[in-house]
N, C-alpha and C positions, 0 to 999 in steps of 0.2 A: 420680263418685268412683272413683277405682282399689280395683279389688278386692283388690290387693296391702295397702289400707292396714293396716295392723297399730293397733287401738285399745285404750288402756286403762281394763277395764269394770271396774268393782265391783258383786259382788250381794251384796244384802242381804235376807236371808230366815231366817226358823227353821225352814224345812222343810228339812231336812237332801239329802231326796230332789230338791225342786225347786232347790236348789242343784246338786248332781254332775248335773243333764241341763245343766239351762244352760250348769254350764262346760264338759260335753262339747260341748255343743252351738257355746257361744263360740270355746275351742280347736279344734275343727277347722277355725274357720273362719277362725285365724289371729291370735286376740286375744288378748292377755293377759287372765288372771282372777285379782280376787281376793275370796275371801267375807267376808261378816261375820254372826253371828247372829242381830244385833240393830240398833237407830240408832246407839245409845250406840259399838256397836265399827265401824260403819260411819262415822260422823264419824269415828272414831279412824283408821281408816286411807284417809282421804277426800285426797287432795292434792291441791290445788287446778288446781297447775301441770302437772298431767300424768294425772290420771284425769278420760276424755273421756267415758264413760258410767257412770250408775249403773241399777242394775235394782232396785227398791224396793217389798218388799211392805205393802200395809197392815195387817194384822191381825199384830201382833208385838207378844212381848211388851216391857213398860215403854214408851218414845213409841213410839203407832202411828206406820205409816206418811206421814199427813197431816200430823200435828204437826211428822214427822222433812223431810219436803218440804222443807218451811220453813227449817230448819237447812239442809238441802245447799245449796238457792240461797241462803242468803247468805254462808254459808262458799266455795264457790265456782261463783258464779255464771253462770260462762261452761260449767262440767260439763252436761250433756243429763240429765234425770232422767226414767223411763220408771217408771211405775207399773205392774207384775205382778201381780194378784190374785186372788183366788177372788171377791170380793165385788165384780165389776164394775156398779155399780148407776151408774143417769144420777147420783144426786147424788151420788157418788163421783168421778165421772169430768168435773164440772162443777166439784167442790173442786178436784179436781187442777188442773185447767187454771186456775182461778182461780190459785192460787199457785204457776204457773209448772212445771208438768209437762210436759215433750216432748211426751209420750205415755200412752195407760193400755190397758194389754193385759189378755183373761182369761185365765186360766190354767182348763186348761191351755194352755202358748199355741201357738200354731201356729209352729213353730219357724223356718221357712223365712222367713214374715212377719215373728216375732220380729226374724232376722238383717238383713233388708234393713231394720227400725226401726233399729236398733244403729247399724249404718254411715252409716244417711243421719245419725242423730242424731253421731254422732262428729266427721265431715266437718264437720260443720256448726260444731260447738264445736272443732274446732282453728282451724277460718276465724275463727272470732270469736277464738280465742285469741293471733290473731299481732296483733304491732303493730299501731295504726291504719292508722298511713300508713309504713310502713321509711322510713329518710332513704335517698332520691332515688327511691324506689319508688313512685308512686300507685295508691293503691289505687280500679281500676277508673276512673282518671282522675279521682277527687276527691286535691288536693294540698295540704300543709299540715301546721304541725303547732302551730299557735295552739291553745289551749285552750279558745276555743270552736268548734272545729270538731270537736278531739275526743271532744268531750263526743257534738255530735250522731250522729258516728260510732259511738262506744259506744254511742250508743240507737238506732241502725240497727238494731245488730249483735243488739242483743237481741230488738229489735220482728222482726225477719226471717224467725225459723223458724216463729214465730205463725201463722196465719188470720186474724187481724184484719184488717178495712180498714186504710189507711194515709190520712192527710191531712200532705200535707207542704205548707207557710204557709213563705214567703220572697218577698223582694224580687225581679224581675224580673233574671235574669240571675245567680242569687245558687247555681245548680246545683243545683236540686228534679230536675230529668231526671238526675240520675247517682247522687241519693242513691235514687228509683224503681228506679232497675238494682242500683246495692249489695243493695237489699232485696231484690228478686226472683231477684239471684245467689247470696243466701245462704240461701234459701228453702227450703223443701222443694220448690217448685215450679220449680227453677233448669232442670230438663229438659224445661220446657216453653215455650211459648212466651211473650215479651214484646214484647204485641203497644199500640202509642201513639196516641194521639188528640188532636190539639191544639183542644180543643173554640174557641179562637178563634180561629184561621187557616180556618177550614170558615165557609162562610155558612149559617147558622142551620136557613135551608130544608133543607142537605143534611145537618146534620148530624144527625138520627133515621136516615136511610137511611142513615149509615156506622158509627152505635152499632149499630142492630140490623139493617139488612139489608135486604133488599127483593127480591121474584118479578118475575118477568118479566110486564110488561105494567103494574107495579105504579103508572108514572108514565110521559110521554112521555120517549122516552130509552131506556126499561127494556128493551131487547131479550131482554140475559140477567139471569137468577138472582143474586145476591151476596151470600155472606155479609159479616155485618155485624161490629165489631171485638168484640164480645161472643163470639159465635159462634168466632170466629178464637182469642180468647184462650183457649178452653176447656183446663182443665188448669193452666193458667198463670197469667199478671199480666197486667191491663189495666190500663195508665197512662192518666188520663184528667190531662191539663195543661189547664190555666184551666177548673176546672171550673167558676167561678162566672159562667161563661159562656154555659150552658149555658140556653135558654129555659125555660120552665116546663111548658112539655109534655112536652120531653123529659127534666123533672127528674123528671116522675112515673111517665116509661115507666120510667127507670132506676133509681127504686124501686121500680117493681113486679117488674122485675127481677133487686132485688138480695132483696128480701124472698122470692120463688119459687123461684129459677134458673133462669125459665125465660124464653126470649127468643120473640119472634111476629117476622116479618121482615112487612116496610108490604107492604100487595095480598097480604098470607100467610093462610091457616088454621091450617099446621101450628105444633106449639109443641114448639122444642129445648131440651132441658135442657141447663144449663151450667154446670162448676164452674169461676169465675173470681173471682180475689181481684184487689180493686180496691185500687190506690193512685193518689187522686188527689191533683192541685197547686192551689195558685192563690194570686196573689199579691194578692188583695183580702180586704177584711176582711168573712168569710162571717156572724160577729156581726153586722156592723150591717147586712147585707145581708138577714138572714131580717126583722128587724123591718119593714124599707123595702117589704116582698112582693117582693123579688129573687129570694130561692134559700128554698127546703121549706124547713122549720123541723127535719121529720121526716127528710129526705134529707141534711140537714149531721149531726145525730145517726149518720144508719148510717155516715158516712165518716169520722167525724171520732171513731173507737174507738181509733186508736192517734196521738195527734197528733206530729208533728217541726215544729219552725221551726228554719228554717237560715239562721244567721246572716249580714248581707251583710258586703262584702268589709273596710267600715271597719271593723269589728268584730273582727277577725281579724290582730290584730295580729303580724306578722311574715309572713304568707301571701303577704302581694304580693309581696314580692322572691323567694321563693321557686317561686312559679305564673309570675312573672317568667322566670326561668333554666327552668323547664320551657318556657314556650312558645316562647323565646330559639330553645333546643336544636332544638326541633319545626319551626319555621318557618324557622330555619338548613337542616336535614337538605333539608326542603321544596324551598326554595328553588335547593339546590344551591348553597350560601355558606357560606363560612369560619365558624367558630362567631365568636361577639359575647358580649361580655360589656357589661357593667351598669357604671359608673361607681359611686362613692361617693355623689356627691351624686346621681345618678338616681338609686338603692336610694331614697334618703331621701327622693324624691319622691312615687315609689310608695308610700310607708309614711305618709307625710303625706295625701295627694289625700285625698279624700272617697268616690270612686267611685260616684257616684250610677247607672253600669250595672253596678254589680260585674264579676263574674267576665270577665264577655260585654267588658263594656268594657276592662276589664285583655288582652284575648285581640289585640284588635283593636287595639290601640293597637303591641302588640307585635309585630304581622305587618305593621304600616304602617312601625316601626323598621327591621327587618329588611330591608323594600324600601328603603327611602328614606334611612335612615342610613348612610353611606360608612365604611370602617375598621372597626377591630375594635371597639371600645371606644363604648356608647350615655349620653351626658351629656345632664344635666340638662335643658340648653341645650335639646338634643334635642328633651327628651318637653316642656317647657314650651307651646310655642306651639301644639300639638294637644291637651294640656288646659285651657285656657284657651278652647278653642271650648266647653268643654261644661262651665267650670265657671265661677262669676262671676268679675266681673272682680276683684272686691277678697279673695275668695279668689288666686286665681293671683297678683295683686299682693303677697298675704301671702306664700305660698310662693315667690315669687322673692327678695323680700326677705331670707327665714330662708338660702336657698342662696347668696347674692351676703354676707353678714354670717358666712356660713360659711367659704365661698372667702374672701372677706380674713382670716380668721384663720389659717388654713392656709397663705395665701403668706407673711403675715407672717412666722409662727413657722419656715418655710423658710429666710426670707431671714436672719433674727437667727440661728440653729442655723449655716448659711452663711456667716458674717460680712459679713452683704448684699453676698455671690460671686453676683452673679444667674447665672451660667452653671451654677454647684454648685447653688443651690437648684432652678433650672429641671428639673437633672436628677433632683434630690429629689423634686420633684413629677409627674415624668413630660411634661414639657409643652417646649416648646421656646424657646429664651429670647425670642425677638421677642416671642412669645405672652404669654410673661410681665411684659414688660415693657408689653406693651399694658393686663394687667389691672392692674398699679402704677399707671400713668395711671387708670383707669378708678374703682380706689379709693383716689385719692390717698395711696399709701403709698409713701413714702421718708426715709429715714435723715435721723435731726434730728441 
């Protein structure tokens, strides 16, 4: 975060004294301050839209402070709220977190720590505070602005500045690796490292030696020392993808793991402590998998505290044609090519398909256009004959039909607006009259 940022805190105290340090303290360090008494005048001058922190005592008189928590996040939820108190007891500071406290400091507090709480909490609730996605902006390359994508967005954004494990649940290609980065970039942990593991692309044997690590000599091979992705994540986020992949040996090292924080590397004695928040993926169903003795019963529990499912691509209606013109632009720049656009009836293709790779499949199909389609402008025609390898055939037969039953209403109402002038309509339509008169033939359409 820029240390320039200028944030706006609210404190809320009846100590009159721990008020004037704080805002001494807040204003020199370039924030705006405003006080309040009590809850009751702190709600009162709470704004949703523009106070980024609040600093919140509990022992005040009329609602304590725990009660008042409550009021701030849902009056405005995306504000950072920092608990200040004399009475920092574990079940105080276990309340808070429960309902949604940034933070809980004693007082008196150590000022310097105080301020670096304030700014990371700020930072944190303006990033949440901006649009999902700005139109034509992706945010950290998730694109979209269907309504269920935003939703999951918004519960990124909240789950992020947490400690919680993460389990994000989505179909295969469906962008579980960018909503892992959203969260880890909006973290408290975003200056540290974000470090991935694709527990099924690794064969089985190696994958213990690349979670936790291994000495030298530890196995033939082991020449040197390596730390392992735990180890590396320290501080940060450890992505671990398809975790349900993951054997059952190595499910109990990585809850012994996650239970301690402490990591043993294979052929090791010593033991590294480590603070790393896990967010894992996986696009199988880890319910029916515990019953089956596939995955810990105990180890989907510690991961699965903060759950996301991310919607795949059919689901997301309007997204295609819009990840569309993103990847369009991308693989145009790419490629060193004239920019391309999207036809009518191709959007509508995109918007119909089913998308059984999602995202992954939308991506590919679009960088095969880009090669292989001639001119500016990508039809239907197009993309037809390369989804139709990957989707059935009496699908695709549908979707050709709805386009071809489209297109003749179109040329029709050309031609009749025209005074069946095919050279005028042709021009109507963008297309050239040979062409046009080829698709009359094709859908028997001509003036009775």
């Amino acid at each position: 975060m820029s240390t320039a940022e200028r944030l706006e805190v609210l404190v809320v105290d009846d100590d009159p004294a721990i008020r004037s340090a704080l805002r001494r303290a807040l204003e020199g360090a370039g924030h705006a301050v405003q006080e309040a008494t009590d809850a009751a005048e702190g709600l009162a001058r709470l704004d949703p839209q523009t106070t980024d922190v609040v600093l919140l005592d509990i022992r005040m008189p009329g609602l304590d402070g725990l009660e008042a928590l409550e009021r701030f996040r849902e009056q405005a939820p995306v504000t950072a709220v920092i608990m200040v108190t004399g009475e920092a007891t574990l079940a105080n500071a276990m309340q808070a977190g429960q309902r949604g406290a940034y933070d809980f400091i004693e007082k008196p507090p150590d000022l310097p720590h105080l301020l670096g709480i304030v700014a990371e909490a700020g930072h944190i609730a303006r990033l949440r505070r901006r649009p999902a996605t700005p139109p034509g902006e992706p945010e950290l390359g998730i694109v979209g602005q269907s309504a269920a994508l935003l939703a999951v967005l918004d519960q990124a954004r909240r789950i992020a500045p947490s400690q919680g494990r993460v389990l994000i649940t989505g179909e295969s290609g469906s962008g579980k690796e960018l909503f892992a980065y959203l969260i880890h970039a909006l973290s408290k942990r975003a200056d540290g490292p974000f470090v991935k593991l694709n527990c099924a692309a690794i064969p089985r044997d190696l994958l213990e030696s690349e979670l936790f690590g291994y000495e030298r000599g530890a196995f033939t091979g082991a020449v040197t020392g390596k730390k392992g992705r735990l180890e590396l994540a320290d501080r940060g986020t450890l992505f671990l993808d398809e975790v349900g992949d993951l054997s059952l040996e190595a499910q109990a090292k990585l809850l012994r793991a996650i239970e301690t924080g402490e990591v043993e590397r294979l052929g090791g004695t010593k033991t590294a402590h480590v603070d790393v928040r896990i967010v894992a993926a996986t696009h199988k169903d880890l319910t029916a998998a515990v019953p089956q003795g596939e995955f810990r019963e105990d180890l989907y529990y510690r991961l699965n505290v903060l759950p996301i499912h991310v919607p795949p691509l059919r689901e997301r209606r309007g997204d295609p044609t819009l990840l569309a013109g993103h990847f369009l632009a991308t693989f145009c720049r790419a490629e060193e090519k004239p920019p391309k656009r999207l036809s009518p009836d191709a959007q509508q293709v995109l918007e119909d398909y089913h998308w059984p790779g999602n995202v992954r499949e939308l991506r590919n199909l679009l960088e095969r256009a880009v090669v292989l389609v001639p001119g500016e402008e990508i039809r239907a025609e197009d993309l037809l004959p390369w989804l139709e390898n990957v989707s059935s055939r009496e699908e695709a037969a549908g979707l050709r039909g709805e386009i071809e039953r489209r297109e003749s209403d179109a040329i029709r109402k050309a031609l009749e607006s025209a005074g069946w002038n095919v050279t005028q309509a042709a021009t109507s339509l963008g297309i050239d009259r040979t062409n046009l008169h080829r698709k009359m033939r094709k859908y028997g359409i001509s003036r009775r």
